[in-house]
C-alpha positions as CSV (number, residue, x, y, z in Angstrom):
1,X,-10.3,-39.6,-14.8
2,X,-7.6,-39.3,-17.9
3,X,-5.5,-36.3,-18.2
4,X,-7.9,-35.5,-21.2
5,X,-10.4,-34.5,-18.5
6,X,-7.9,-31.7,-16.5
7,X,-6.6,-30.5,-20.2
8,X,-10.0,-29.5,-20.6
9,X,-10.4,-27.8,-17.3
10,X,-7.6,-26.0,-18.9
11,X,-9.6,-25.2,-21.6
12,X,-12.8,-24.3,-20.3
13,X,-10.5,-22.0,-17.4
14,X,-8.7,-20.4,-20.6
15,X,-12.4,-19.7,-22.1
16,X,-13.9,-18.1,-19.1
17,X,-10.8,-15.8,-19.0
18,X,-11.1,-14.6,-22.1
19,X,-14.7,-14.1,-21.7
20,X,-14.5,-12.0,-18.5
21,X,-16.0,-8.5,-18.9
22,X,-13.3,-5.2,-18.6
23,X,-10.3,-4.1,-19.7
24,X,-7.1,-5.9,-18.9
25,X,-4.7,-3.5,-17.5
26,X,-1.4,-5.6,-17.0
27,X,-0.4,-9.0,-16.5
28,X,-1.0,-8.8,-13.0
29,X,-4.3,-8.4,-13.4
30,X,-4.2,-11.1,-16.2
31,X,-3.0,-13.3,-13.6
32,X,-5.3,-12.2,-11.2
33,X,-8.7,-13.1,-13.3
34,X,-6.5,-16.4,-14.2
35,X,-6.5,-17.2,-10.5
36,X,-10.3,-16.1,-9.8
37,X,-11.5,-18.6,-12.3
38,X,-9.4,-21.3,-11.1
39,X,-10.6,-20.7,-7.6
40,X,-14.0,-20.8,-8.9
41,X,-13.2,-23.9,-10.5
42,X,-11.9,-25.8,-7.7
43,X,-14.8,-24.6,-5.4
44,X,-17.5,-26.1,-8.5
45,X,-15.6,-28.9,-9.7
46,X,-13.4,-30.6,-6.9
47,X,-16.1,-33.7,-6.0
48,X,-15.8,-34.4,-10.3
49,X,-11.9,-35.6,-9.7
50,X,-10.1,-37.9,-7.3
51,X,-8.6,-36.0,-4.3
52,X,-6.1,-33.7,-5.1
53,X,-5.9,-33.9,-8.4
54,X,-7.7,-30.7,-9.5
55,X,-5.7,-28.9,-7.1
56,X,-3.2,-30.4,-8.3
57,X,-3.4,-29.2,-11.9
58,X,-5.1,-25.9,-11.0
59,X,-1.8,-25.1,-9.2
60,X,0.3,-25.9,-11.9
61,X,-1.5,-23.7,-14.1
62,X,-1.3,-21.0,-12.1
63,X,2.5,-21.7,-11.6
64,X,3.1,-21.9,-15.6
65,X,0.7,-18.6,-16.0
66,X,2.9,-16.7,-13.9
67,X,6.1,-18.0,-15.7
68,X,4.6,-16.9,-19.3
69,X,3.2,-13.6,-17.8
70,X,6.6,-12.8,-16.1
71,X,5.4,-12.2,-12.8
72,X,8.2,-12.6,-9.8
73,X,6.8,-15.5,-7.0
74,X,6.7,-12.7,-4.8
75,X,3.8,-10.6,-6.7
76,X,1.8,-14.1,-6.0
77,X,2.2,-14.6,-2.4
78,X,2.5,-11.4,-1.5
79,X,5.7,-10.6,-0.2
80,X,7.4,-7.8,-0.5
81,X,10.6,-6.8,0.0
């Protein structure tokens, strides 16, 4: 497995986002689709890479999605204050 091969998980996760049906309200619910796809991914995908290393990247992605989406940690685990 290369990095080549999780770039274009990447990819193919940024593709299905965009192609999602319905009207995007806020970046939360960016995020959220962001996260359902991923989830999706790992669930499909995970026996295709070495252990841990989708989840691995998928987490990463999410991480640096909710950085450019400006989303506080708490909105993504869940806390509340």
């Amino acid at each position: 497995m290369t990095i080549r091969t999780l770039a274009e998980v990447g990819a193919r996760l940024e593709e299905a986002v965009r192609g999602l049906p319905g009207e995007i309200t806020s970046n939360a619910d960016l995020y959220d689709r962001y996260e359902m796809v991923a989830i999706q991914t790992l669930d499909s995908e995970f026996m295709d890479h070495p252990p841990g290393a989708l989840e691995e990247y998928l987490a990463t992605f999410l991480q640096d999605k909710q950085a450019e989406l400006g989303l506080s940690p708490e909105f993504i685990s869940g806390e509340t204050s």
